[in-house]
N, C-alpha and C positions, 0 to 999 in steps of 0.2 A: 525342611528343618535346618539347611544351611546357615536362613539367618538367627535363628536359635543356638546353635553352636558359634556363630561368629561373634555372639552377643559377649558370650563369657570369653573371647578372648580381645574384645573392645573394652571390657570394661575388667580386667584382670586386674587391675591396682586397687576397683572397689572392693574384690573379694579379698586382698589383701589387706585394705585399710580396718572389715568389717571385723579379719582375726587378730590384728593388731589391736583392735580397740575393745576386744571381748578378755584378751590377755591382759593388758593395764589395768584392769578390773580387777582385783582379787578377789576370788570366791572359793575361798577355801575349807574344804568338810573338815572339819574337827568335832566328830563328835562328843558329845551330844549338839554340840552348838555349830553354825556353819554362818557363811557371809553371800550369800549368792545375790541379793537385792541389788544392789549397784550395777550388776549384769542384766538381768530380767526387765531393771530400769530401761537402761540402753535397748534392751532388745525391742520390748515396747515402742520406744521411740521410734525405732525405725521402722517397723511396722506401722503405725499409724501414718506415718508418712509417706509409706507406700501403701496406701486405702485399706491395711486391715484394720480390726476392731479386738485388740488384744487383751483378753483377762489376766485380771494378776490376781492368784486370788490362795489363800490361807489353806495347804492339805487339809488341815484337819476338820477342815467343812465340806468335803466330798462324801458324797453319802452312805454310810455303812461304814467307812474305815477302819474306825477302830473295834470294829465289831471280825475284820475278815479274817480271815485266817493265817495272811502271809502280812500282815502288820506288824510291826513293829516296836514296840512301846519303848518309852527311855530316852527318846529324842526331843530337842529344843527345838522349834519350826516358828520361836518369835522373828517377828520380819525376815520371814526368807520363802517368799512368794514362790508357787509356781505358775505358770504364764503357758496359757493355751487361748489359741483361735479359732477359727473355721470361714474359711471362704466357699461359700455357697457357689456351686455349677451352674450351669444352663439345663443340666438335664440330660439324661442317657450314656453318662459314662460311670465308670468304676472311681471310688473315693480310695485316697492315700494321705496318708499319715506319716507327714515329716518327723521327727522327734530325734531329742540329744538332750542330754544331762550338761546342765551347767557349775557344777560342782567340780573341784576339782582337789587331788589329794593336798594335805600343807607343801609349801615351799622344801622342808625341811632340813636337816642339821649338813645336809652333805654342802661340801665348798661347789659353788659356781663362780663358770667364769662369764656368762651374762649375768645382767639385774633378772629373776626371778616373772619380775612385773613389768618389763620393761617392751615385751613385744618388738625385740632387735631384729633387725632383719641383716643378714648376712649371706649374701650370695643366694640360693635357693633355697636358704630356711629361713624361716621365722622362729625366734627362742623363744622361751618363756613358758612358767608353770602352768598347764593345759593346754598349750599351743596344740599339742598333740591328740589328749584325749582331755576333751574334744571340742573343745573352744572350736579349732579349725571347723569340726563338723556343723558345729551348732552354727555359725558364720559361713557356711556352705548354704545350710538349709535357710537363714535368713537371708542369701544371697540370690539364691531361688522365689524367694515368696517375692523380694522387692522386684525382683527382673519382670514375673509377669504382669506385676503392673504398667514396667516401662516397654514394655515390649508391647502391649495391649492386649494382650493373649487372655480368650475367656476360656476357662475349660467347661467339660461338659458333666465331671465330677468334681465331688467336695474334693477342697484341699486343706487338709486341716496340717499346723504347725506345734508344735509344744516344745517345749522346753524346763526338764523338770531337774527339780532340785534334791540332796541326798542320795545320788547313785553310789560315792565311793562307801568303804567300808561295810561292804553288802548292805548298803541303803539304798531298799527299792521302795518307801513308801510316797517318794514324789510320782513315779510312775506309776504305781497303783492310785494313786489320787487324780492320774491322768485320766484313767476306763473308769474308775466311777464319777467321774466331772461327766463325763459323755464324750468327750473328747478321739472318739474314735473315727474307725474308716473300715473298707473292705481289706486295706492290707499297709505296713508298715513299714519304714524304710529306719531303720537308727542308725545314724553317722557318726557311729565307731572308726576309731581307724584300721579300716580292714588293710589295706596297702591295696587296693584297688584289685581286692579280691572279693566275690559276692558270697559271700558268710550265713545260709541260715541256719547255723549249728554255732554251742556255746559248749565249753568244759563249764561244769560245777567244779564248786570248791568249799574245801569245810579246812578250818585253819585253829588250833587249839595252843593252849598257854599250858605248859609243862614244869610246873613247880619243884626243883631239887632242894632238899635242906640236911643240912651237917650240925653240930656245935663242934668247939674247942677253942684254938688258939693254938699258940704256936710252941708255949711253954707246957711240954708234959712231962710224963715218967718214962713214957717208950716211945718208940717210933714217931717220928714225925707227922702230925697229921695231915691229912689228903683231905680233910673237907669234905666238898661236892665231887672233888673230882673222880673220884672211881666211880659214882650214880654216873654222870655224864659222859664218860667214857664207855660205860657199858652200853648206855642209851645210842650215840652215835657208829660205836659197834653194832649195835644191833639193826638201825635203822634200815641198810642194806634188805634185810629181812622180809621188813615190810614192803618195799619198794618193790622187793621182787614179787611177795605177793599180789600186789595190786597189777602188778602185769600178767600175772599168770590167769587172776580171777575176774578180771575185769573185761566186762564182753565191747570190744572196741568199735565204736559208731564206726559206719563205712567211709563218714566225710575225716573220719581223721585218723584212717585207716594208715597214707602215708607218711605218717609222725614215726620214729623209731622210736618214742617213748610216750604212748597219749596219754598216760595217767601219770603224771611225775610227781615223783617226794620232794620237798625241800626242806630245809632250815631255814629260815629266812631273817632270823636272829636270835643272838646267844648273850646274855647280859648275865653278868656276875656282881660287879659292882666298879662303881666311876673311880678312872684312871690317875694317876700321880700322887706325888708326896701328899697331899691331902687323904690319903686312907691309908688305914695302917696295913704292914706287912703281914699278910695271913692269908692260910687258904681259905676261898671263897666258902662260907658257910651257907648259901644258897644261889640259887643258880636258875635262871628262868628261859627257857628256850619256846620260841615261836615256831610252830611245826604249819606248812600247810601244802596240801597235798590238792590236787583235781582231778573231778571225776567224768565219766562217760554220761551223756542222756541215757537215761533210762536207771540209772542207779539208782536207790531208795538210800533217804536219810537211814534208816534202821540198817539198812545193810552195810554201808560205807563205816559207822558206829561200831557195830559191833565188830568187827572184821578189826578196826584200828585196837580197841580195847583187849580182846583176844591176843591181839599179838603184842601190847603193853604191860598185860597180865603175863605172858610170856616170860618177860626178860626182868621183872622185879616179882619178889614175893610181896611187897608190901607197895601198892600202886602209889607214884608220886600226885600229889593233887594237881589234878585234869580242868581247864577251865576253857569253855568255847567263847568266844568274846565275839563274837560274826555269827551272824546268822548264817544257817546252811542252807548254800545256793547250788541249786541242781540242774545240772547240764539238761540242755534242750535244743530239740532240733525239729523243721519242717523239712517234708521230702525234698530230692532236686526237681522234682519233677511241678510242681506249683507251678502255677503259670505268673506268680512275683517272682519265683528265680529267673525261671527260662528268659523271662521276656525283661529284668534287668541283666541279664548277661548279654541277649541279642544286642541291646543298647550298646554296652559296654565296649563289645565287641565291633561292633559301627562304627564309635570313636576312638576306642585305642587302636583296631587292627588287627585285636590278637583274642581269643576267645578268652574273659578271664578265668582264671582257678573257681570253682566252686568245693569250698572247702569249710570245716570249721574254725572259728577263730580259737585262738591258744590262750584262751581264762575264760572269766567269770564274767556275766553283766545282765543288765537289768532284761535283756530279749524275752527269759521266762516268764515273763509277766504279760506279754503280747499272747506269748503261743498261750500262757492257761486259759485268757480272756479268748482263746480263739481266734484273733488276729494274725493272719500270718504274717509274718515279721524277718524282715534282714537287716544283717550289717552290711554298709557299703561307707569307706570313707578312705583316704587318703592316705600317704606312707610319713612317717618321720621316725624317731628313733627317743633316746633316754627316757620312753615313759617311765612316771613316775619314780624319776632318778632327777640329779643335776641336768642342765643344761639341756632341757627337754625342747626338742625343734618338732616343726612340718617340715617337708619339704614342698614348696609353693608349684611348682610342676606338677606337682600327683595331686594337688589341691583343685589345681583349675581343671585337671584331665576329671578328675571326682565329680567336679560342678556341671563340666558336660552332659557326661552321663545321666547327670541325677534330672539335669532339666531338660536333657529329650526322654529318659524313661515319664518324669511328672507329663511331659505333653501325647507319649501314646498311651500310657495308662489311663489317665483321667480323659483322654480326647483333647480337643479341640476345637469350639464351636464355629462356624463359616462365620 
């Protein structure tokens, strides 16, 4: 296998050129509407040029969808392709299933100091919106499908690739339009950026829109009014509360057992109303805060629900209006013991030198959709930093170590034909 790992470090500027040119691509999810075509385009192309036969082809013609149960309705899927293959074996090995979302969150309102779209490279990173999650992965696993053809390498399982569209904002019906397309295998590999950690565990997440409302103005008879602010003041007093319930009642997965906080609360925005002389002086008469918290595998939507509302019911006699704007995405985990962990960690561990972490990753993403369908399913991908923040990098070192791994696990997993 020497010259399989020699290959990704001979041709290391291609796997760089391929996340460079997935990044200058904008595909950005805003839903309901999203841009992903001009990517899926590209992906195509280079697939075909390295002998696969790549569909591009409309979710909502996958059979049953909108009929299943974890669909989605309310989304725009004009021209924004999902794109699966399949390379047929020789016969007598195990099938794998490459897959990565080509979606990625908007650029948005925070200052950078790269272009967004610009795919810079700078020392050991490469910038740019999805460089990270997951342009890099999805440019990993296209970098794999092209090597075995330049390599000549038959395997002896299928090797199927996809690349679905709609992952951000708990949008998983591109990946469910993957399993019912047929698009499947005996086990899945999703190039998330794990940090070259092998990940078969996910936190859920349920994320709610909290409504505060006041009247007056600033002209009364007595006191000065406070507006929203005492509702929002008690609200973030209280929130503590909750936080600590959810650590006390919350039965903690063993893969993220060494987290000091696996279920964590957050804020994650507070809007009142827009800044400077253009709005008049007054306390805010409404107040909108984004709450989003994550949960353990094994929690139930009912349960996680009720538990929040209970202790909201708590801290107002009159409940502020509750809006869930995401779907609720529920932690999921396959054992360590599968022989896709063990034997992508052997790998791993061949080429870094060091046994990886087998842990779960810290949020939410589309893996629940592998494990319902029965697929057993990991993350493995690379390290970089600002996700979905400013000035979101890879670092291209953890990129090429990723691409190793991924292409000696595809050649003992699937085999290798004489």
């Amino acid at each position: 296998m020497n010259d399989v790992l020699g290959y990704v470090d001979q041709n290391r500027a291609r796997l760089v050129e391929l996340t460079r040119e997935l990044v200058r691509r904008p595909s950005e999810n805003k839903p309901p509407n999203g841009s992903e075509r001009a990517c899926q385009e590209y992906i195509a192309d280079v697939l075909r040029a390295a002998g696969w036969n790549p569909e591009l082809y409309d979710i909502r013609e996958a059979p049953g969808i909108a009929e299943h149960p974890i669909f989605q309705p309310g989304r725009d899927y004009s021209g924004r392709p999902n794109l699966g293959t399949r390379r047929a074996g020789e016969g007598g090995g195990r099938s794998l299933l490459l897959s990565g979302h080509i979606d990625t969150v908007p650029g948005g309102t925070q200052p950078w100091t790269r272009a967004p779209f610009g795919g810079e490279m700078d020392g050991n990173r490469i910038y740019g919106r999805g460089s990270n999650d997951m342009k890099a992965g999805v440019a990993m696993n296209l970098f794999i499908a092209e090597a075995l053809s330049k390599l000549g390498l038959r395997l002896r399982g299928d090797l199927v690739f996809e690349s679905v569209i709609d992952e951000e904002f708990g949008g998983v019906n591109g990946t469910l339009a993957g399993r019912l397309r047929g698009f499947n295998a005996d086990a899945a590999i999703i190039s998330e950026p794990s940090f070259l950690r092998v990940c078969p565990a996910q936190r859920g997440g349920r994320i709610v829109h909290i409504t505060f409302r006041s009247s007056g103005g600033i002209l009364t008879e007595g006191k000065f009014p406070d507006g929203v602010i005492p509702q929002l003041t008690r609200f973030l007093s209280a929130l503590a509360e909750f936080a600590d319930s959810r650590k006390s009642k919350a039965r903690v997965h063993e893969m993220y057992a060494h987290h000091s906080d696996p279920v964590p609360v957050s804020v994650t925005k507070i809007f009142t109303a827009p800044w400077g002389t253009g709005e008049p002086i007054t306390p805010p008469e409404e107040c909108r805060v984004e709450l989003y918290w994550q949960l353990m595998p094994g929690e139930t939507k009912e349960q996680v629900e009720r538990e929040f509302f209970q202790w909201l019911d708590g801290v107002f006699a009159v409940r502020p209006q509750v809006e869930m704007p995401i779907r609720w995405l529920p932690g999921s985990a396959i054992a360590k013991f599968e022989p896709l962990v063990t034997e992508l960690a052997a790998c791993a561990e061949s080429v870094l030198g060091t046994a990886p972490p087998i842990v779960g990753i810290e949020g939410p993403c589309d893996m629940y959709v592998f494990h319902q369908a029965s697929i057993p399913a990991v993350l493995w991908g690379p390290r970089g930093s600002n996700t979905h923040a400013a000035d979101e990098y890879v670092e291209i070192d953890s990129l090429v170590d990723a691409a190793k791994v991924l292409l000696l696990f595809v050649c003992k997993w699937c085999g290798v034909a004489d």
